[in-house]
N, C-alpha and C positions, 0 to 999 in steps of 0.2 A: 504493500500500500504506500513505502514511501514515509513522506513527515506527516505526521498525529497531530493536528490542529487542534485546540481544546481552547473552545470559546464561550461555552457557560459559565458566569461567574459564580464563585462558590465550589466550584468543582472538588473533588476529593479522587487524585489520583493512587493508585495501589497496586502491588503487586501480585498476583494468586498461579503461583505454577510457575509456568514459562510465559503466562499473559499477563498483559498490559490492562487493568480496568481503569476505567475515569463515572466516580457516581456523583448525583444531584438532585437534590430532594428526592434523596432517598429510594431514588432510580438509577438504573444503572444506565450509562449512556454507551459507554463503549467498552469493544471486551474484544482486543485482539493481540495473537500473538506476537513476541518481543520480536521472533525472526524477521517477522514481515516490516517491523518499524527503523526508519533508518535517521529519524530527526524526529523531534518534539519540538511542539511550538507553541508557547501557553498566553494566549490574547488575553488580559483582564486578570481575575481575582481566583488563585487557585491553590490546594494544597496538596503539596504530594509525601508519602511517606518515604522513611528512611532507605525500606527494603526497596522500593521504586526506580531511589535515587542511587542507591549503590550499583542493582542492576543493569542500568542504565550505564551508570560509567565503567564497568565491567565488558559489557557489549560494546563500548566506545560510541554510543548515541548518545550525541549535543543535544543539548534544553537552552532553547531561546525562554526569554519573558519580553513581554511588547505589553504596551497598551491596550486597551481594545482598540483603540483607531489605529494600532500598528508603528506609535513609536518605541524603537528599540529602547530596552532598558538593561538588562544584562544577558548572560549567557552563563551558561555552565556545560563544560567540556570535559571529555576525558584527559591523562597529562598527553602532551606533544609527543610523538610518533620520538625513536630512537634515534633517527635519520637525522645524524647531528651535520651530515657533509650538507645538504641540502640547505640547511640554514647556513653554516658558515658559505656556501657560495652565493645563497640569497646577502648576505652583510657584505663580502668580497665587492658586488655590482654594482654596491647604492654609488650615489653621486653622479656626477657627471662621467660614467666609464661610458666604454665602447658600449657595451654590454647593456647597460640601463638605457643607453639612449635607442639600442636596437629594440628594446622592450617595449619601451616606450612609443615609439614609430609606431610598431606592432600592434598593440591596445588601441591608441588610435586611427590608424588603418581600420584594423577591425571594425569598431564602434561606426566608423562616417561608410565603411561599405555596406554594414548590414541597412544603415542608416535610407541609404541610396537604393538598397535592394528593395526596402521594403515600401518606399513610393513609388517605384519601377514596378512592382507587383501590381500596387492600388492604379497603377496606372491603362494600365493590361485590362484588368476589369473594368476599369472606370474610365473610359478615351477623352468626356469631355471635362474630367475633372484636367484644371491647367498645374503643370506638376512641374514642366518642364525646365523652366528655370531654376526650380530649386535643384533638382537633378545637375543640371548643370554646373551652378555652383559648388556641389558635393563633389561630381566630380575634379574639379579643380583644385578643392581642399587635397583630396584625397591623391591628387601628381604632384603635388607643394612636399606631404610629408617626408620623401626622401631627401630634399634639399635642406630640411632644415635637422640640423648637427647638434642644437640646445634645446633641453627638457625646455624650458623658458618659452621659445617660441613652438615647441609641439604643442605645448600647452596652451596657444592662442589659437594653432591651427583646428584641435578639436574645441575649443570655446567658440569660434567663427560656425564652423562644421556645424554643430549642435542649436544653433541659434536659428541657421537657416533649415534645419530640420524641425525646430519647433513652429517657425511660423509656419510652414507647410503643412501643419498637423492638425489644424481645423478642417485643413480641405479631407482628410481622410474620416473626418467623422460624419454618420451619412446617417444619424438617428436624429429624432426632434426631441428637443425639450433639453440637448446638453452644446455646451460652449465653453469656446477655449482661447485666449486670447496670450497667453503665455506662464511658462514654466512657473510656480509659484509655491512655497513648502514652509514649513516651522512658523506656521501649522498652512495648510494647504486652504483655501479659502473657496472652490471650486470643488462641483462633484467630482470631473477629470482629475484633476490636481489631487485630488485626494484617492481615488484608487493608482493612479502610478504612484505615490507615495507611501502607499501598503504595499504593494507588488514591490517595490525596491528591497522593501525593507524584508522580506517573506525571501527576495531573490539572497541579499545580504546574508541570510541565514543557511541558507544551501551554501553559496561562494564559500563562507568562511568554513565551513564542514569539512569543506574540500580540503581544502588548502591543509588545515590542519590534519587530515589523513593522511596527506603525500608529506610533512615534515614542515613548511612553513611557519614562519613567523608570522600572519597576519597584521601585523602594526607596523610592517618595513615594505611599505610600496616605493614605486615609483615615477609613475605618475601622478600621484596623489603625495599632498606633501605633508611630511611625516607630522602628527598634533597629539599630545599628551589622549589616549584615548580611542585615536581614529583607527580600524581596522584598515590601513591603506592599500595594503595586499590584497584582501578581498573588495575595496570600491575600483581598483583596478582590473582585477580581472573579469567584476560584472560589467567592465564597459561593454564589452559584443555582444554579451546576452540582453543587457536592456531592451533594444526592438528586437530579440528573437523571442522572449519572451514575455517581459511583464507589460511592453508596448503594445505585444500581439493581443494578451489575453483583454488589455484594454479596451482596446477597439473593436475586441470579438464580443465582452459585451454588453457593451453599447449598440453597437450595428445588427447583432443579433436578439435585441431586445431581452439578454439575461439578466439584465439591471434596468431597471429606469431613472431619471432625474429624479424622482419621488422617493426615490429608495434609501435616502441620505438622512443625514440629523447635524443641525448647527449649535454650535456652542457659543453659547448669548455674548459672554465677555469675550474674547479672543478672536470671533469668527468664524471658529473651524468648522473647515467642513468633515463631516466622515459617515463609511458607512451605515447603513443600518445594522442591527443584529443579523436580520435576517437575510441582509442582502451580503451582508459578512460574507456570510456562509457560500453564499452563491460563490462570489471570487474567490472563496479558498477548493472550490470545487474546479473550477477553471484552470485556473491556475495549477493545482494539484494532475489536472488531466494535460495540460499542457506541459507538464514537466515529465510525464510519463510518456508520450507520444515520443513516435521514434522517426529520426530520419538514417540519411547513410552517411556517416561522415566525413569529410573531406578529405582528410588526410590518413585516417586509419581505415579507411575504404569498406567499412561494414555499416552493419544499423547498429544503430546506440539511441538511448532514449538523452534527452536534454537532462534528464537528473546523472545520466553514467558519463556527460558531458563534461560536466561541474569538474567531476576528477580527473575526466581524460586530459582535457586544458590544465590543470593545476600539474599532473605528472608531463605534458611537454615541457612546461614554463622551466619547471626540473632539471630535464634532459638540458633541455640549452644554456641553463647558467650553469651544470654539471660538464658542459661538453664533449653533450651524447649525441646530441644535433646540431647542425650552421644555422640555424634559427628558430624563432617563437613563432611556428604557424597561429593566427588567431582563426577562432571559426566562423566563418562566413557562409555564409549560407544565399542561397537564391528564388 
């Protein structure tokens, strides 16, 4: 099944056997076995016992905690994989080496091609939606990155990249009753703005999973710049998956009327927008089948689902700052 979403508040997680239960007044809500669970993700108010939580870190399955509107608040992980060579080559690269800045290229690449694929798609189906220009600009970003040699200016060239992708991104929404006029978060103030801001945060929980499987340090990225706190390792490598995933499942649904603009709830002081309970649910259902769906993957030439993804990218990223590979393939997809 993947990550265990547990979004009843009050919940009383436990352990019985080799299964995973979660009860609520005094119901039992879920009862599945530990094998099938590979993440824990607890939205809102809940309690889990000892035996749960030892189990857990025994099998090596991460517990996120979030809000119910899905912002991060901690983690609890099993200790860090053995793989001490992987971190000391991840520390060897930071800065301004060869090495970080071919990663860097790479991330970005990634992130502006999926970026360009995925209004190239909308376009195919949609002829007189006008795309054209922002495609072309993406393109352009996306023959710039080899020329530029500083973290400094890749970091403008995906900032430039990402901007002309968002204003493009009303014309992709093709349901009534929702609007987008630009990227907006801490706290999200729009229905849109507020489920890519759950799906980030849902996707952050997978990336850093990964990461920490193959040996990383998740707090030593590089494109992302290092902050008392910040997982930079993992907001780095969700850059490609962003429109493979949490953009896709957006716009799937919205366009395919599995949420509506009514399905949301505001918070009087702040503004915030966020889901409903019940529409919660819907996107962690989404989402959850979206991470299970399978394509063929580009470089290891088989089907893999987007969750066996998570770690195939985090063991290349490996290989090439270990130099087992001449480069950080990102995944692209079409």
């Amino acid at each position: 099944m993947g990550t265990l979403y547990i979004t009843h508040d009050d919940s009383f997680i436990g352990k019985t056997d080799e299964r995973l239960t979660v009860k609520a007044d005094k119901k039992q809500l879920i009862d599945v076995p530990l094998l099938k669970v590979e993440g824990v993700v607890i939205l809102g108010r809940a309690t889990i016992s000892p035996a749960a939580v030892m189990e857990l870190l025994e099998r090596k399955i991460p517990m996120s905690f979030m809000t119910g509107t899905g912002r991060f608040l901690g983690r609890l992980e099993p200790e860090l994989t053995k793989n001490i060579f992987v971190r000391r080559s991840q520390w060897d690269a930071s800065g301004e080496t060869p090495k970080a800045i071919h990663i860097v290229q790479a991330f970005v690449r990634g992130k502006l091609k999926n970026y360009r694929n995925s209004l190239m798609r909308h376009l195919r189906d949609y002829p007189d939606n006008d795309l054209h220009r922002a495609i072309a600009d993406l393109e352009q970003a996306i023959a710039s990155i080899s020329l530029h040699q500083e973290i400094a200016s890749l970091r403008g060239v995906e900032g430039h990249g990402s901007a002309v992708y968002w204003q493009a991104f009303p014309k992709l929404i093709r349901a009534d009753g929702f609007s987008f006029s630009n990227r907006n978060r801490r706290p999200p103030v729009d229905p849109v703005n507020a489920m890519l801001s759950f799906g980030y945060s849902l996707l952050r929980h997978d990336i850093q999973g990964a990461l920490n499987i193959v040996g990383f340090d998740p707090y030593l990225g590089y494109l992302h710049t290092e902050r008392y706190g910040r997982p930079s390792l993992a907001l780095d490598l969700m850059e490609e998956f962003r429109p493979l995933i949490v953009d896709a499942v957006v716009l799937s649904a919205m366009n395919r009327k599995a949420i509506s603009s009514k399905d949301f709830t505001s918070e009087p002081l702040s503004k915030a927008i966020s889901l409903s309970n019940e529409s919660r649910k819907v996107f962690l259902t989404l989402y959850e089948q979206k991470k299970q769906s399978k394509f063929k993957h580009p470089v290891m030439g088989r089907q893999c689902t987007y969750q066996e993804a998570f770690e195939l990218q985090a063991r290349l990223l490996a290989k090439y700052l270990m130099d087992e590979i001449d480069k950080y393939p990102p995944l692209v997809l079409k």
